[in-house]
C-alpha positions in Angstrom: 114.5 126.2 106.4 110.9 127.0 107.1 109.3 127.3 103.9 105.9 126.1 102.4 105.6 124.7 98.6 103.7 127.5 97.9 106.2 130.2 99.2 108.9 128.3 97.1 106.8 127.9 93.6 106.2 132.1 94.1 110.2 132.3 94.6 111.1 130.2 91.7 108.3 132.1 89.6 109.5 135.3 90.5 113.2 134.4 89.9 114.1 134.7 93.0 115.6 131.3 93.5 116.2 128.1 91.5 115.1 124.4 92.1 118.9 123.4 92.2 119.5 126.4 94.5 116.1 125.4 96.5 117.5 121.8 96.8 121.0 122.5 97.5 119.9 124.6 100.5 117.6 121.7 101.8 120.9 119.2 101.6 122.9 121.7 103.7 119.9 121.7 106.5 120.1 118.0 106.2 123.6 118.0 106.9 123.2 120.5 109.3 120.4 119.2 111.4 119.7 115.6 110.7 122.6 114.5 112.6 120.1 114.9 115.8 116.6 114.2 114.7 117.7 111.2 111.9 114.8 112.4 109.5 116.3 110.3 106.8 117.6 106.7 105.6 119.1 107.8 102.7 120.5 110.9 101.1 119.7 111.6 97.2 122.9 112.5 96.1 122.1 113.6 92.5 119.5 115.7 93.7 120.7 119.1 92.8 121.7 117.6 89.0 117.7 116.4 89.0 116.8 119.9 90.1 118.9 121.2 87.4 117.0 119.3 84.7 113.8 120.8 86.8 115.0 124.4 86.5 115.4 123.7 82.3 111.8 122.3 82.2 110.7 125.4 84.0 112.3 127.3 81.1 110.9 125.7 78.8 107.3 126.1 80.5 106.5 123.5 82.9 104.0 124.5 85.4 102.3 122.7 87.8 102.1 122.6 91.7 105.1 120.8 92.6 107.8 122.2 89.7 111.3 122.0 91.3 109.5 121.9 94.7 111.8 118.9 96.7 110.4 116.1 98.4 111.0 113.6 101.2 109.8 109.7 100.2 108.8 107.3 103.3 111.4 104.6 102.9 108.8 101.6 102.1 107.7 103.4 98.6 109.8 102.2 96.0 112.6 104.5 94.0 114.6 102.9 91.2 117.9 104.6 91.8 117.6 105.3 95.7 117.4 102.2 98.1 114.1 101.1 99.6 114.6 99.4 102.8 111.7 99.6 105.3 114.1 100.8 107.7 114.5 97.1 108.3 117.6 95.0 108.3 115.6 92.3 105.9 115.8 94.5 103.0 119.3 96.9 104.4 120.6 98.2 101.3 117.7 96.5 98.5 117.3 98.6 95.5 113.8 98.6 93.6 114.1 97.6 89.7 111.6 100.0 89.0 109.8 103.5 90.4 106.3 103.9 92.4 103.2 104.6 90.7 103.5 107.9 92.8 106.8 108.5 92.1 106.6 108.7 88.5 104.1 111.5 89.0 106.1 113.1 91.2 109.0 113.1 88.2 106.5 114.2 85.9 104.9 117.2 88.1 109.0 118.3 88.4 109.2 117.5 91.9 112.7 117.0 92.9 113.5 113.7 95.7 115.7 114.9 98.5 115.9 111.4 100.2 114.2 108.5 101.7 112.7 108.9 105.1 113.4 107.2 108.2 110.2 104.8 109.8 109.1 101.9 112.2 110.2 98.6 110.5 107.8 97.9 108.2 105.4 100.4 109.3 104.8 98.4 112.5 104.8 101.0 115.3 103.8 104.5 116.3 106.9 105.6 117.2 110.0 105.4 114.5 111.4 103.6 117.4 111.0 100.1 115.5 113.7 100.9 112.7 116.4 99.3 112.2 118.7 102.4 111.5 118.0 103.8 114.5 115.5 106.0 116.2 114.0 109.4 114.8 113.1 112.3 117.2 111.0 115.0 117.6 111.9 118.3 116.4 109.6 119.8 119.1 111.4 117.9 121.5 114.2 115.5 120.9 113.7 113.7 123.8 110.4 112.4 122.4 109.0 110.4 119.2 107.6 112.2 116.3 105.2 109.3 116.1 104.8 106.5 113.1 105.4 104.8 111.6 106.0 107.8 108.8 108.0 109.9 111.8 110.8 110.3 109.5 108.8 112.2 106.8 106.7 114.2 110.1 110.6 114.8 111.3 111.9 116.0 108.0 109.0 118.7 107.1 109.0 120.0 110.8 112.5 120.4 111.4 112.6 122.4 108.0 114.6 119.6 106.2 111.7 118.8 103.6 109.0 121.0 102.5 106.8 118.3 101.8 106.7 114.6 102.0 105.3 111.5 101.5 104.3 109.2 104.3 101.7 105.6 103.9 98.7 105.7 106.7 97.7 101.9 107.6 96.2 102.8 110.7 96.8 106.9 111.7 100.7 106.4 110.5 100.4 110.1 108.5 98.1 111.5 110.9 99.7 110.8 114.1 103.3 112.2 113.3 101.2 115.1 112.2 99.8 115.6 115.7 102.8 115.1 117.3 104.9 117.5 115.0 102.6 120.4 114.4 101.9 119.4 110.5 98.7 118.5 108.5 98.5 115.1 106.6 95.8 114.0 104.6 95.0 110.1 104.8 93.0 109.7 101.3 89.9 107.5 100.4 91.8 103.9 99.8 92.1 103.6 96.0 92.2 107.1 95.6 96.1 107.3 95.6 97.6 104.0 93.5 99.5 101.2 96.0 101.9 100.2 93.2 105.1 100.4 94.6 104.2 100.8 97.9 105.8 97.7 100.1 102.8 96.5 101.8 101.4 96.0 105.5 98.4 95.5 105.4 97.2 95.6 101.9 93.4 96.3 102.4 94.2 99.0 104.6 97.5 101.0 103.6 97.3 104.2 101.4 100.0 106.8 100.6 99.3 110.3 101.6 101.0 114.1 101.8 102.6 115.7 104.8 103.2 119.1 105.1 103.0 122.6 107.4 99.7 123.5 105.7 96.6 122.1 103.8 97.2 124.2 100.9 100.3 122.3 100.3 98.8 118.9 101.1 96.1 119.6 98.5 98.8 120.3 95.7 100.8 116.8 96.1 97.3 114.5 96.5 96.3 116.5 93.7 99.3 115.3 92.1 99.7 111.5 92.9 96.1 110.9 93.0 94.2 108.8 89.9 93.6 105.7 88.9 96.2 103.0 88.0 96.1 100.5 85.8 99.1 98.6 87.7 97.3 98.5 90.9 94.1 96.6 91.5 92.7 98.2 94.4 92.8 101.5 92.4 89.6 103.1 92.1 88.6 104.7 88.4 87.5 108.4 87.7 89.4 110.1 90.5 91.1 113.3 89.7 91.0 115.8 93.0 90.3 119.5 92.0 90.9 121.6 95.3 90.8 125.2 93.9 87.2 125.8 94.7 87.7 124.1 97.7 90.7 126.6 99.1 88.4 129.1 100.6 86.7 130.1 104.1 82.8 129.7 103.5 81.9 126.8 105.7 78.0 127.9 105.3 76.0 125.0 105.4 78.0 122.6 106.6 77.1 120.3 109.4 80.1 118.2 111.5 79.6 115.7 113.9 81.2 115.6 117.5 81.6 111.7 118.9 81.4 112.4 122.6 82.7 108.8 123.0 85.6 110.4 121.7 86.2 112.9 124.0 86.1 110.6 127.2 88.1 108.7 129.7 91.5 108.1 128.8 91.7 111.3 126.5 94.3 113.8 128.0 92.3 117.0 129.4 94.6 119.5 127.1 93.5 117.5 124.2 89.9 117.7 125.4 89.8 121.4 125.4 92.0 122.0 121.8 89.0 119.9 120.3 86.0 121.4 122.2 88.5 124.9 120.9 88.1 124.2 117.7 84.9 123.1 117.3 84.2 126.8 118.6 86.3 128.2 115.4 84.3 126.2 113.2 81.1 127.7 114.5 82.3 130.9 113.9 82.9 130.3 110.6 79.6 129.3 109.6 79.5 125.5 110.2 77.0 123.8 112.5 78.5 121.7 115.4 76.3 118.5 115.9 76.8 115.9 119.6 76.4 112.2 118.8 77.7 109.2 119.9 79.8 106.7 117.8 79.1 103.0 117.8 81.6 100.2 118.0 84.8 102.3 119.1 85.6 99.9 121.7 85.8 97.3 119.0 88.3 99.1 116.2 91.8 98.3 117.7 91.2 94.7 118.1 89.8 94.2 115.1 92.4 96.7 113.4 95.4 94.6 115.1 93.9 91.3 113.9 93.3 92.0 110.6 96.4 94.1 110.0 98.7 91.6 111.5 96.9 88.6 109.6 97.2 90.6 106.2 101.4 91.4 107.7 101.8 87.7 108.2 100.7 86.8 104.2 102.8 89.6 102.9 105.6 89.4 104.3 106.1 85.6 103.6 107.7 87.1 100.4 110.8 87.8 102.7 113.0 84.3 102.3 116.6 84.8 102.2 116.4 84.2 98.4 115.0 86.2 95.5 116.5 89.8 97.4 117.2 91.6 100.6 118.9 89.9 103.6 120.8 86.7 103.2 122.3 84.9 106.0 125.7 83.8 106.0 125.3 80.3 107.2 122.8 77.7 107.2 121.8 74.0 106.7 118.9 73.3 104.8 116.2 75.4 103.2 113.3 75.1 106.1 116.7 76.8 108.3 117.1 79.2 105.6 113.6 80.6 105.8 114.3 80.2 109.5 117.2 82.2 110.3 116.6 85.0 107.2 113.9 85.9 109.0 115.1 85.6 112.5 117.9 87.7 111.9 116.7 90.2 109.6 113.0 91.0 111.1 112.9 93.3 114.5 111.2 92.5 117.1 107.6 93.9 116.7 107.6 93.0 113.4 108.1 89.5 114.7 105.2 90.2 116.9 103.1 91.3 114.6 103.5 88.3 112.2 103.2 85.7 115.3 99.8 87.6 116.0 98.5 87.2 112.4 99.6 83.5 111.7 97.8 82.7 114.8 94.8 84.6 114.1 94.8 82.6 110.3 95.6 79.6 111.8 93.3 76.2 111.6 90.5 76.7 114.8 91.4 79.9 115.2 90.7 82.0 112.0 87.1 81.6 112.7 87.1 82.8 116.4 89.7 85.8 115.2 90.1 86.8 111.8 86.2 86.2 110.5 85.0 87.9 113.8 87.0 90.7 113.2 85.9 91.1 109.1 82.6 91.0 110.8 83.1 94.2 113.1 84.6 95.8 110.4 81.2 95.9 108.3 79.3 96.9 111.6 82.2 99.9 111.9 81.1 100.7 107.8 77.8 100.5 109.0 78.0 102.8 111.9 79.8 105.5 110.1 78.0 105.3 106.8 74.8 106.3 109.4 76.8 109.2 110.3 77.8 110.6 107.2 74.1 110.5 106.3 73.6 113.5 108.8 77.3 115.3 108.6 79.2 116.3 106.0 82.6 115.3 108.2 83.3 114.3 111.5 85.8 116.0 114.2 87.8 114.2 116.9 90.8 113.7 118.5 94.2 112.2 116.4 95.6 110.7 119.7 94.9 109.9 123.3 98.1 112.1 124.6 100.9 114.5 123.1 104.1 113.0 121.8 105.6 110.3 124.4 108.7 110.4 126.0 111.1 107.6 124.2 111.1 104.3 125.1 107.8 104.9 126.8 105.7 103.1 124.1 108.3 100.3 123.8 107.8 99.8 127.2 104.3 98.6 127.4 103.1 97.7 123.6 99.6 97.5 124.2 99.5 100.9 125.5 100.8 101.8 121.8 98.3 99.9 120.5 95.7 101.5 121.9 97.2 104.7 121.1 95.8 104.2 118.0 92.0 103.8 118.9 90.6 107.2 117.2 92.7 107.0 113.7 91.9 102.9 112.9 88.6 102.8 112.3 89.8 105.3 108.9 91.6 102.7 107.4 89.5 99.9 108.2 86.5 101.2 106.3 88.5 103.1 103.3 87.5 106.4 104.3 89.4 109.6 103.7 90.9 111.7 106.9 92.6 115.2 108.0 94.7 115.9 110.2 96.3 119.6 111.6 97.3 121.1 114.3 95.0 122.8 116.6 97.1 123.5 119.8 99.5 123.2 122.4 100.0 121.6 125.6 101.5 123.1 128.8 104.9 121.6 127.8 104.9 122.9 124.0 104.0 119.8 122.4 101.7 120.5 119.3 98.3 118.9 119.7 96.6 117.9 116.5 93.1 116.7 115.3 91.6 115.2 112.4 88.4 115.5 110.2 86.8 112.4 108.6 84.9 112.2 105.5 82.8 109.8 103.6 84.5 107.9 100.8 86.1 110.3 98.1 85.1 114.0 100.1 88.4 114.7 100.0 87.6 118.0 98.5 84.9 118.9 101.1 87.4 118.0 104.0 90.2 120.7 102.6 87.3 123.3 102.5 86.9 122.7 106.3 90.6 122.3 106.6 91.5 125.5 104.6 88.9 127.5 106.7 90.1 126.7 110.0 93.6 127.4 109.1 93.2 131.1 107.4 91.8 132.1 111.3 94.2 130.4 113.1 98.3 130.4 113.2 98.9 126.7 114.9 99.8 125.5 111.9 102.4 128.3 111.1 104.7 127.6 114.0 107.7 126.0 114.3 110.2 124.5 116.7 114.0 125.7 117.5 116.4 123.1 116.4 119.3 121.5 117.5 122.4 121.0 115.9 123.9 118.7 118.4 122.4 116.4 120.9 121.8 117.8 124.6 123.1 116.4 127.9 120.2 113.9 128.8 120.6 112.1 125.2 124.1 112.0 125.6 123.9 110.3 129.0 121.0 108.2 127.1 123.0 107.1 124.4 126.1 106.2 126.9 123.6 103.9 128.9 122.6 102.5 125.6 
């Protein structure tokens, strides 16, 4: 079901459909479809009765951008009456006492929650291959990933199973899947969009963000779950996004900057040319295309991976065996009940991942790692600060390559890591990002790119976002689906 917010608020306003009928259809695609691409954790099963209560607000008057428009959650942003697991086994079946910051907005704008969505383990991974329930795939091709660690939510909106969703970006994880599944994602300016509620990775870094086909419809849910919070400390005061003057096509006047660093050896060729493409639009359109190179690349994914594992290893210390989640059946002492809690109920590259930080903050080593690492990540500020003194955004790739093939990235985890090397640097300095699709390859796989922005231009990169999608139809494409797994998965799953 291949519909945009928008498209559904003008049905609903024009009585052409109801929430409860909107939702009710989404469920049935679910059932239909999810069966193959495993969008989802976790089914809201009252969601038609919610959309119900939706449709009698509407009556009554409500209005807003979301009214009776349903929604897919990522599965580490907590929901009171829906579990929230991390798509680990650690927290398999945990149910939150109390709702996201986000969330509650989300209630109060009318939107309706279809379900939580599937994602790497803790948001550790690029793939949704980490998870503990089981791998998501592509809806372009379900033979590859839709990318991570919010694939789930990419999954669901692509395959027509969610509108819109909500994904968390620690280090590309909206932006990616959006690459990899045709959609646009916005990553927003950290402390733009509260963290309360949101099970955390790396707590300086993570941020909650929209997915959807379009940017119009990205716009309307930050516009939504953006503000400040009194419940979250990291929330930043006096933000409230306004995109309506910023949904138009006059890019006049504004200046972006290319990183030819960016476009160089390692970057797949087809990716090359979709960027070089539409740089091209964005000319024609009235904006002035600008060469430089950007400082410090080289030094973003090891500095990313230290400091995001090393914040990974503090927080998920929390995890014991005793206050909730996972609790072993037998062991001897409490030192063996931290032990095999966490043995048992963590994956594998979430084990990794906390080995890599504890070692980084451990006694001779925190100064060689961890304080080196805050260091590059003031000379990363530094570098792009001197950019967006010249350029009103920055354009580059989202991702070295097109969706992988599974078990590709499993095989050979630094290769994932540096998968990452053009969306880290984002999240390490706080800054606000774009991502949309601006191509194909020669085996169908959507190609995306992304759009930086100093600190709160959210507004400004939807302008340049909204432009370049009225002249081009990327974004409006869509892949045929599958309602039961093809011969090579079968065979796949056999070997398994």
């Amino acid at each position: 079901m291949q519909q945009t917010a928008k498209e559904l608020k003008a049905a609903l306003a024009q009585g052409k459909t109801t929430a409860a009928a909107a939702t009710a259809a989404y469920l049935e695609e679910i059932s239909k479809y999810d069966g193959v691409y495993h969008a989802y954790n976790s089914i809201n099963t009252a969601a038609v009765e919610d959309a119900a209560r939706v449709d009698e607000r509407l009556a009554e008057g409500l209005t807003g951008l979301l009214a009776g428009v349903p929604i897919a959650i990522k599965d580490n942003i907590a929901t009171e009456n829906l579990p929230t697991t991390c798509s680990s086994r650690i927290l398999e079946g945990f149910m939150s006492p109390y709702n996201a910051t986000v969330i509650e907005k989300l209630a109060e704008a009318g939107a309706v929650i279809l379900g939580k969505a599937n994602m790497d383990e803790f948001a550790m991974g690029s793939t949704t291959e980490t998870s503990y329930t089981g791998i998501t795939r592509n809806p372009w091709d379900e033979n590859r990933v839709p990318g991570g660690s919010s694939g789930g939510s990419a999954a669901a909106v692509a395959a027509g199973l969610a509108p819109v969703a909500l994904g968390s970006d620690t280090g590309g994880s909206i932006r990616q899947p959006c690459a990899y599944c045709g959609l646009t994602g916005i990553k927003p300016t950290y402390g733009a969009v509260s963290r309360y509620g949101l099970l955390a990775y790396g707590s300086s870094l993570d941020q909650i963000g929209p997915i959807a086909h379009n940017v119009e419809d990205c716009a309307a849910v930050l516009s939504v779950i953006a503000g400040y919070d009194e419940k979250d400390s990291t929330s930043a005061e006096g933000v409230q996004f306004d995109f309506a003057a910023a949904l138009n096509d006059d890019l006049r006047g504004k200046k972006i900057g290319l990183p030819t660093n960016y476009l160089g050896e390692g970057l797949n060729p087809e990716i090359r040319a979709a960027i070089l493409a539409a740089c091209e639009k964005f000319t024609e359109l009235g904006a002035e295309i600008e060469e430089f190179e950007m400082p410090m690349m080289e030094y973003a994914v090891p500095a990313y991976y230290i400091i995001a594992s090393a914040e990974a290893s503090s927080n998920l210390q929390r995890y014991d065996g005793i206050k909730y989640g996972y609790h072993p059946e037998s062991f001897t002492d409490l030192e063996d009940l931290y032990l095999t809690t966490r043995s048992e109920g963590f994956g594998f590259e979430v084990k990794r991942r906390i080995m890599l930080g504890t070692f980084a903050l451990s006694s001779g080593y925190y100064d060689a790692y961890y304080q080196k690492a805050l260091k590059v990540r003031t000379l990363i500020r530094q570098a792009f600060d001197a950019a967006f003194a010249k350029y009103d955004a920055i354009i580059s790739p989202v991702a070295p390559t097109t969706a992988p093939r599974l078990g590709e990235s499993l095989s050979d985890p630094l290769a994932m890591y540096l998968s990452d090397i053009y969306t880290v640097s984002v999240n390490l300095i706080g800054i606000p990002a774009i991502a949309l699709p601006c191509g194909f390859d020669s085996e169908n796989m959507p190609i995306g790119m992304q759009l930086l922005g100093k600190a709160m231009s959210e507004e400004t990169l939807v302008n340049l976002g909204y432009a370049y999608q009225q002249h081009t139809d990327w974004h409006l494409r869509t892949p045929e689906l599958k309602t039961e797994l093809n011969t090579e998965i079968e065979m796949q799953k056999e070997a398994e």
